[in-house]
C-alpha positions as CSV (number, residue, x, y, z in Angstrom):
1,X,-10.5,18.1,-2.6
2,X,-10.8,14.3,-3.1
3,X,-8.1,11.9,-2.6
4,X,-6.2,10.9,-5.3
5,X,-4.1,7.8,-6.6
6,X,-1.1,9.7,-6.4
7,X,-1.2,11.2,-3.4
8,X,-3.2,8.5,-1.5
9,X,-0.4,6.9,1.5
10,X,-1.7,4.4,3.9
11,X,0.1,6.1,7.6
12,X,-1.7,3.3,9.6
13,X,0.2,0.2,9.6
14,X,-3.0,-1.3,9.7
15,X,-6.0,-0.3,7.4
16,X,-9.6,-0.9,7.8
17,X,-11.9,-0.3,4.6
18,X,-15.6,-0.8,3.9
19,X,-15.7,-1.2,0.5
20,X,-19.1,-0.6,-0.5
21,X,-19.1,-4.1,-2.6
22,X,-21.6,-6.4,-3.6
23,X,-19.1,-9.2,-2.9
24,X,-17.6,-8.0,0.0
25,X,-18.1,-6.9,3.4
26,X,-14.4,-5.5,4.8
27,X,-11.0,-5.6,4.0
28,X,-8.1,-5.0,6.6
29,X,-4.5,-4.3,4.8
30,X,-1.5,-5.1,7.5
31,X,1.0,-3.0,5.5
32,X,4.1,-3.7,7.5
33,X,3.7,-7.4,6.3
34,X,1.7,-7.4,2.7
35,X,-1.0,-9.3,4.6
36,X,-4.8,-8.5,3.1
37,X,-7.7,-9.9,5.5
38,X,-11.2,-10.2,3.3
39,X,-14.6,-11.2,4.3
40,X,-17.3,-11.7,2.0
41,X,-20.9,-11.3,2.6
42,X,-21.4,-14.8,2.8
43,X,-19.4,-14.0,5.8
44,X,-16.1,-16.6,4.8
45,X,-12.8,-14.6,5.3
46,X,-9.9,-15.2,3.8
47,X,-6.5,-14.2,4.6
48,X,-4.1,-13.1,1.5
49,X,-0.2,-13.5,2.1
50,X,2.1,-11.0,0.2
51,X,-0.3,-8.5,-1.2
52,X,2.4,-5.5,-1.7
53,X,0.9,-1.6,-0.7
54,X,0.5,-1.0,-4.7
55,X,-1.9,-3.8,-5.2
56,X,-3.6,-2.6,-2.0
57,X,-3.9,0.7,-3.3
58,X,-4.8,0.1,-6.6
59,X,-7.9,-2.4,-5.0
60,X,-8.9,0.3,-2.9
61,X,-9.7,2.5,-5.8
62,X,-10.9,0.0,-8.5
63,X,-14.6,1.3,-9.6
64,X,-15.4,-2.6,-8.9
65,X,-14.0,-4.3,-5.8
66,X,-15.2,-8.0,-6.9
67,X,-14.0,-8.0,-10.5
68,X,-10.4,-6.5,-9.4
69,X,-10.8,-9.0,-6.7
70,X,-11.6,-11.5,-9.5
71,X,-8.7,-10.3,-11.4
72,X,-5.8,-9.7,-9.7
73,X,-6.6,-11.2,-5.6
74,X,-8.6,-14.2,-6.0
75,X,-5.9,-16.4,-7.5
76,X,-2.7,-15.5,-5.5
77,X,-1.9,-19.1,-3.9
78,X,-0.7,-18.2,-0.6
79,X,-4.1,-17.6,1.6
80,X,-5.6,-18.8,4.2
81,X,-9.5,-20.0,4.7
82,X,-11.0,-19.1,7.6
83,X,-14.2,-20.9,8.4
84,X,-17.3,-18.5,9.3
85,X,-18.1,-17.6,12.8
């Protein structure tokens, strides 16, 4: 039996996913602060501030990571850029 949206509860307080994207490589949720860590596969992470468990959730299960990133991620204004590695 496959997960399901409404079923689907993060009981880590912090998440790793590999999100089997085109545009990117990983994403760690910190749910006990909102905070979403993304890193591309250009290898630039950036650091999202106040992304609540239902966006999270909903990103984890969009059919395409990048335009959902495009969507509804991308332009919240409080990130961070961290410069690659």
């Amino acid at each position: 039996m496959g997960l399901s949206f409404v079923n689907y509860q993060i009981k880590k307080e912090i998440v790793e996913e590999d999100p089997s994207s085109s545009l990117i490589k990983s994403m760690v949720y910190h749910k006990q602060t909102d905070v979403l860590e993304i890193t591309f596969v250009s290898g630039r992470k950036y650091v999202y501030f106040g992304v609540g468990l239902g966006l999270y959730q909903r990103f984890c299960f969009a059919k395409s990571k990048g335009k959902f990133f495009h969507k509804y991620i991308k332009n919240i204004n409080n990130f961070v850029y961290n410069h690659k590695s």
